[in-house]
C-alpha positions as a printed Julia matrix, in Angstrom:
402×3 Matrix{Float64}:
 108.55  302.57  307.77
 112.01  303.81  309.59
 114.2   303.8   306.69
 117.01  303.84  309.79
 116.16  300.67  311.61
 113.28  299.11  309.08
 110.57  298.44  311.51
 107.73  300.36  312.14
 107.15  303.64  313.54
 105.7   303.09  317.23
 104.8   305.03  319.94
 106.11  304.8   323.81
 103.2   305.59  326.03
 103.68  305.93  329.7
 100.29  305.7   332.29
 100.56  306.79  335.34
  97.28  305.04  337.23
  96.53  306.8   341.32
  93.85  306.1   343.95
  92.45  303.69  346.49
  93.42  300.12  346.3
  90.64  298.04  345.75
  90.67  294.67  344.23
  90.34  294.22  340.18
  92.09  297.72  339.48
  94.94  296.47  337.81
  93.16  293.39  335.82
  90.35  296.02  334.74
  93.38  298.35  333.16
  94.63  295.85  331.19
  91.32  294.73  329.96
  91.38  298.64  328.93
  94.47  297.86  326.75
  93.57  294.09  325.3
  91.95  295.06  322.32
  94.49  297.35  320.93
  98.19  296.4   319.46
  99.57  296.81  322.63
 103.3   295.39  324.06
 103.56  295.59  327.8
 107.38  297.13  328.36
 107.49  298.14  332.21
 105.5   297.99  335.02
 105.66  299.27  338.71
 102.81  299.13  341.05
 103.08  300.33  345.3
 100.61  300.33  347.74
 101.38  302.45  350.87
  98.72  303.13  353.33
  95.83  301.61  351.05
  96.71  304.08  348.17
  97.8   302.55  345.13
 100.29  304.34  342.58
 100.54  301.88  338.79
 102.58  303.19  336.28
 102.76  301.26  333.13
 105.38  302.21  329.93
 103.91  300.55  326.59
 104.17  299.97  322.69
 101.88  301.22  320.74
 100.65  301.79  317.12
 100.45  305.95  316.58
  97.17  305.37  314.86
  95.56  303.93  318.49
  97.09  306.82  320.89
  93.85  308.9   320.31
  91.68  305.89  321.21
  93.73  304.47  323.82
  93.69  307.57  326.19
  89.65  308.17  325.73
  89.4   304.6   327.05
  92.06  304.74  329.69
  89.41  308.33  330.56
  86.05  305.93  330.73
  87.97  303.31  332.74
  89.68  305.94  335.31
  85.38  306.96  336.03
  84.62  303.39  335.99
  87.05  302.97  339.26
  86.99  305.93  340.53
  90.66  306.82  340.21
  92.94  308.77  338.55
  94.56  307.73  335.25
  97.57  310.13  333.28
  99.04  309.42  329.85
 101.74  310.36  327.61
 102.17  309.69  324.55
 105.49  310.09  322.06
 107.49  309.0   318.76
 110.46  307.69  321.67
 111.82  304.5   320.2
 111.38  301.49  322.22
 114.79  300.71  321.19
 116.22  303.34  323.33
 114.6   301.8   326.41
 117.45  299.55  327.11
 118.12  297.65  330.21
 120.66  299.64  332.64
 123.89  298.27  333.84
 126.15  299.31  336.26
 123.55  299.93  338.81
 123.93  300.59  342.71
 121.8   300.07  345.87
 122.33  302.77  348.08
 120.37  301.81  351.51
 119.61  304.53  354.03
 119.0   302.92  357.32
 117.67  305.17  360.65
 115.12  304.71  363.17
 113.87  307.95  362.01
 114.1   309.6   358.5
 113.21  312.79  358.26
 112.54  314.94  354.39
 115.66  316.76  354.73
 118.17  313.24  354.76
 116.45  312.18  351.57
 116.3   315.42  350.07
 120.21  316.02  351.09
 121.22  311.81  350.32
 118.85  312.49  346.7
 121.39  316.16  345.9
 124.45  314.37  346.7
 123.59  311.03  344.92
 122.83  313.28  341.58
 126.2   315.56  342.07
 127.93  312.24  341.4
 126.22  312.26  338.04
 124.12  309.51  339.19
 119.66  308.89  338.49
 117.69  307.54  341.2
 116.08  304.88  339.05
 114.01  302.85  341.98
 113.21  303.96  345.82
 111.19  301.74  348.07
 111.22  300.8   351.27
 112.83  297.57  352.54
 112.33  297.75  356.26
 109.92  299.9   359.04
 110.86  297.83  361.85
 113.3   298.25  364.06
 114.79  300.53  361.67
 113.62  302.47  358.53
 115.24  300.98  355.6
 114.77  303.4   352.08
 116.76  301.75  349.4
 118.07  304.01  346.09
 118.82  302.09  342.88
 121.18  304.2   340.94
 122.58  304.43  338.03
 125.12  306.49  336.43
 127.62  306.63  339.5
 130.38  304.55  341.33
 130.33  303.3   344.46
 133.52  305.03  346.04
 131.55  308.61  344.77
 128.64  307.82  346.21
 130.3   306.98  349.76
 132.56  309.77  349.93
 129.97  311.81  348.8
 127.05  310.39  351.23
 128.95  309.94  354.14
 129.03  313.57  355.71
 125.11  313.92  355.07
 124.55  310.62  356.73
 126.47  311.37  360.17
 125.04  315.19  359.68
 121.13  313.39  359.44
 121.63  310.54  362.0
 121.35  308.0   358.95
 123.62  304.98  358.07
 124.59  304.22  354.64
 125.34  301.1   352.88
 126.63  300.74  349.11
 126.49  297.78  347.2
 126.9   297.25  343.3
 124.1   295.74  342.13
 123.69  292.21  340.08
 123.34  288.37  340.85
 126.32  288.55  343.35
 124.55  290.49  345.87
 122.28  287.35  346.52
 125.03  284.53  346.08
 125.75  282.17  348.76
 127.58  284.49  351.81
 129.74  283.9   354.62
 129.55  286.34  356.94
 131.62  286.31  359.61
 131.32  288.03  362.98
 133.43  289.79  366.3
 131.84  288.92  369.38
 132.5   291.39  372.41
 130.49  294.19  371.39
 129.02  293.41  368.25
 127.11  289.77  368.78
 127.05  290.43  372.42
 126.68  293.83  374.03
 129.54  293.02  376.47
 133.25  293.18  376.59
 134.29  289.5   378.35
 137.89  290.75  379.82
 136.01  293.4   381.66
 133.54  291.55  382.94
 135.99  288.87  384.21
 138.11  291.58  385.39
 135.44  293.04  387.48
 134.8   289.66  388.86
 138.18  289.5   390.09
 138.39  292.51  391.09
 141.13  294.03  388.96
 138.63  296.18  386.21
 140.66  299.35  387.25
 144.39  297.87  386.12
 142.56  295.81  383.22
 140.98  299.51  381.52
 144.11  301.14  382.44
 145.88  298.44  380.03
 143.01  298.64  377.82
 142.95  302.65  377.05
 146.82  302.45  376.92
 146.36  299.88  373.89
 143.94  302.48  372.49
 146.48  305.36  372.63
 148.79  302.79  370.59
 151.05  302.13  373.38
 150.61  298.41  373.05
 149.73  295.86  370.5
 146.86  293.3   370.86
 148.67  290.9   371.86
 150.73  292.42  374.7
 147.64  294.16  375.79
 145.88  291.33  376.33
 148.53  289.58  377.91
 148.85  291.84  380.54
 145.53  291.97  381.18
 144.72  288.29  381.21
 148.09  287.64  383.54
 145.76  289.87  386.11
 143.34  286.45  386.26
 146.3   285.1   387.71
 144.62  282.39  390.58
 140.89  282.7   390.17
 138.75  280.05  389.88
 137.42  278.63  386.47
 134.13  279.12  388.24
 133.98  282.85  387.34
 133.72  282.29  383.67
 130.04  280.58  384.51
 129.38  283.5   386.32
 130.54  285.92  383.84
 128.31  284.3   381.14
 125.44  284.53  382.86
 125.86  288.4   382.89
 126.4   288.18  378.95
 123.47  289.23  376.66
 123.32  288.89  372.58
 122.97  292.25  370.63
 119.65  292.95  369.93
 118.86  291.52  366.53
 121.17  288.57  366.55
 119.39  285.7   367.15
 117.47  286.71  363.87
 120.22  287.47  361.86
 121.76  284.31  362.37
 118.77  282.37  362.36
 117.79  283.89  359.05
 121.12  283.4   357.28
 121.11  279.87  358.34
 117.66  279.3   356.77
 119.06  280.91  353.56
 121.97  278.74  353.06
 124.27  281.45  354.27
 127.54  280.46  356.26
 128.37  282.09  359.26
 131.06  282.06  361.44
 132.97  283.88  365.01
 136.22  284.93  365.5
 137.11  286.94  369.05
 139.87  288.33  370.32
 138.34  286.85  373.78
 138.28  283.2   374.76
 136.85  279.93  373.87
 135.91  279.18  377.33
 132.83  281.74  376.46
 132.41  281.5   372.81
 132.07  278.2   371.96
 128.85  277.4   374.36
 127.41  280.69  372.78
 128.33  279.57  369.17
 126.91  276.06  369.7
 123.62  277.72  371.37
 123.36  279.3   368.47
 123.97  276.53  365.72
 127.44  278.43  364.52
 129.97  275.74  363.12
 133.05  278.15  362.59
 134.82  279.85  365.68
 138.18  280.84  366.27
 139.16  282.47  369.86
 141.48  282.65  372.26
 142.35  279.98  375.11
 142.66  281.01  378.48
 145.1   278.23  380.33
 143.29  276.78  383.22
 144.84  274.28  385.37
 143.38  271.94  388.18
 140.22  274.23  387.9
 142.62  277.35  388.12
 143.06  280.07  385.53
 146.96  280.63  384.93
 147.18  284.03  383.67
 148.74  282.84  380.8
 147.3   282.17  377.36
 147.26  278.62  375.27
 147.8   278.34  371.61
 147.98  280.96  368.51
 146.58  284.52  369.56
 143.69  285.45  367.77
 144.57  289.23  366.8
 144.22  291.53  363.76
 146.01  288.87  361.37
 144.37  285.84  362.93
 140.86  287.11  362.63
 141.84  287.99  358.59
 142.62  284.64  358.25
 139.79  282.56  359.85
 138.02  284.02  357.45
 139.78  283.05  354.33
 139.73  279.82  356.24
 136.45  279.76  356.96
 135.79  280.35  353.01
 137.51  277.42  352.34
 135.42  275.12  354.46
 132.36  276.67  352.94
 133.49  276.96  349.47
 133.02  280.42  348.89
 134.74  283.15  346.89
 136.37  285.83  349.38
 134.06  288.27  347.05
 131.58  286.6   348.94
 132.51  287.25  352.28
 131.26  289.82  354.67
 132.74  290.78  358.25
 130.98  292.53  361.04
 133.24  293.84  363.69
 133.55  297.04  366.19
 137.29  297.55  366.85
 141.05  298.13  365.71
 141.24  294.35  365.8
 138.89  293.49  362.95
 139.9   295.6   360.36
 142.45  293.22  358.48
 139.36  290.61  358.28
 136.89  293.85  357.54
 139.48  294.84  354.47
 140.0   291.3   353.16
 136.41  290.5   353.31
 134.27  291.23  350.23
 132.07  293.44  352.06
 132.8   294.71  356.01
 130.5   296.44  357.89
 131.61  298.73  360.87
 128.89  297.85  363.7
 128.55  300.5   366.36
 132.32  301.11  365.44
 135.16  303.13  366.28
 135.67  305.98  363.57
 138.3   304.21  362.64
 136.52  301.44  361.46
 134.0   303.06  360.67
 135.97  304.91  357.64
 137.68  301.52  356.59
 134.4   299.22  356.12
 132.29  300.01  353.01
 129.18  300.34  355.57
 128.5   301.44  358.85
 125.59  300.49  361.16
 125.36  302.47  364.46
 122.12  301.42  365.15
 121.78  298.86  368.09
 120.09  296.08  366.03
 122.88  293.64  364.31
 119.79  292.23  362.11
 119.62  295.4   359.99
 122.53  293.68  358.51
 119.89  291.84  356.71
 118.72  294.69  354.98
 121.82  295.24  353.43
 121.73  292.23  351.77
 118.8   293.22  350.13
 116.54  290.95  351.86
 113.16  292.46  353.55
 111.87  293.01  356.4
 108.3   291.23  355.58
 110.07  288.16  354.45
 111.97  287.63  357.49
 108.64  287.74  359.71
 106.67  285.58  357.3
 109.83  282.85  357.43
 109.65  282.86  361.3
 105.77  282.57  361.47
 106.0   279.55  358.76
 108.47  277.81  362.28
């Protein structure tokens, strides 16, 4: 007996099983074990590319080891695999459940040795253990997710980042725990991130002012104007056109790649999802009712006896007014800010992208980019997905079950 704890001495043995898949593998193993004093304590089994990899931790009475591993041999001939054990006095008490753990998601269309090696260094020099790796996604991106324990988040993104951009790879970091598949809101920009398209420019090109409408645009950029002078002056351009160009714009408009399936895939899930634009409702609301979105906030443009104005009607939707739609928003949904997430591109969302629970820069400026606790620069706005930990294989299976 363990005069320390008063139970009795036991072994840990770990078996490490390797070979061709074929059905009855894992049922003939554990047949193996069934006739000794045996307590299953872990198990992880992966199957890539019909090769199958078991490993197996167990409890086990010292006196059995001996007889244990010479059956584990006559079973590993019997299927024609490999089978590896080791034994030791390691008590199971020590084998604890972690806390504190972290997904760290690499995302790419193409990940080469040298990211993970690099993203594997950097993850350890912030005294963090790879505990997990598997792959969440192939399609359209690569999706490699690291549970880790050990670290923080904020090390692990300032310590990431630079080998990310330097490999082509985008990182997300979430703690891990029941909160990561709560009931969301996410909430979303529009020009640029759920469509590909900026509407002012395309209505500006229309009209044929695009030249005096980017020339206000790139002096907003250099900080010379706020939003909502900037868009102002640009929209007082419209001056006199028909209403009749907004159909015409819209039919030039085209969602992001991926967004049909990220919406459709949060609704199915109980998620809540909702738009806010700096651009105008005239647009976004027949794309957020195509779509089966009940929340939207956007600008007005004033149109009068099928005229547009120039001017602008009601609140402005800027930096502020996008930050609170979606505390708004989380109201009407009845869920925690912590469970909020905000997608946007620009300057303008970063007030909703820091008051959300998570934000996610989305082909972003670098400015964004740095504020959001993830960045996507991929072109598919349904690798957002991934990030909430849900897979790639599930999503197709839900759409084939429509």
């Amino acid at each position: 007996m363990d005069t320390r704890n008063g139970i009795e001495n036991r072994y840990t043995g770990l078996i490490l099983l390797s070979g061709v898949d074929t059905p009855g593998i894992s049922s003939a193993l554990f047949k193996t074990l069934e006739p000794f004093s045996v307590t299953i304590l872990d198990i992880e089994q992966v199957v890539i590319r019909s090769r199958l990899i078991l490993t197996v931790l167990i409890d086990l009475d010292p006196a059995h080891a001996q007889a244990v591993e010479s059956d584990l041999n006559e079973c590993a001939k019997k299927l024609n695999v490999d089978i590896a054990t080791s034994f030791s006095n390691e008590s199971t008490q020590s084998i604890a459940q972690k806390t504190g753990l972290i997904h760290v998601i690499a995302l790419a269309q193409k990940i080469t040795p040298g990211a993970i090696a690099e993203l594997a260094s950097h993850i350890a020099s912030t005294g963090g253990n790879i505990e997990r790796i598997h792959r969440s996604a192939s399609f359209p991106l690569t999706a490699i997710e690291f549970l880790v324990s050990g670290s923080h988040s904020d090390s692990l993104r300032n310590s990431l980042g630079p080998s990310a951009k330097k490999f082509g790879v985008d990182i997300a970091i979430q703690d891990a725990g029941l909160n990561r598949f709560a009931r969301k809101l996410v909430v979303m920009d529009v020009d640029s991130t759920l469509i590909e398209q900026e509407v002012i420019d395309l209505l500006a090109e229309v009209s044929g002012v695009g030249d005096q409408v980017r020339a206000i645009t790139e002096s907003a950029m250099r900080g010379e104007l706020d939003f909502e002078t900037s868009l102002r002056k640009r929209v007082a351009l419209l001056s006199g056109q028909p209403e009749s160009i907004i159909e015409t714009v819209a039919k030039q408009i085209s969602l992001t790649p991926g967004a049909r399936t990220l919406i459709r895939t949060l609704r199915k899930l109980g998620h809540g999802v909702g738009l806010v634009s700096g651009g105008f409702s005239q647009v976004v609301d027949p794309i957020a009712a195509q779509l089966g979105i009940p929340h939207v906030r956007s600008n007005t443009l004033e149109i009068i006896n099928g005229i547009i104005t120039g001017n602008l009607s009601g609140p402005i939707i800027d930096r502020a007014g996008k930050a609170q739609a979606l505390k708004e928003f989380a109201q009407l949904e009845q869920i925690t800010q912590a469970n909020t997430i905000a997608i946007g591109d620009g300057a303008n969302d970063l007030d909703m992208i820091a008051t959300a629970g998570l934000g996610i820069a989305f082909n972003a400026k670098p400015t964004v980019q740095a504020a959001a606790q993830s960045a996507l620069n991929a072109p598919y706005l349904d690798s957002v997905l991934f990030i909430l930990g849900i897979n790639r294989e599930d999503i197709e299976e839900s759409d084939r079950e429509d």
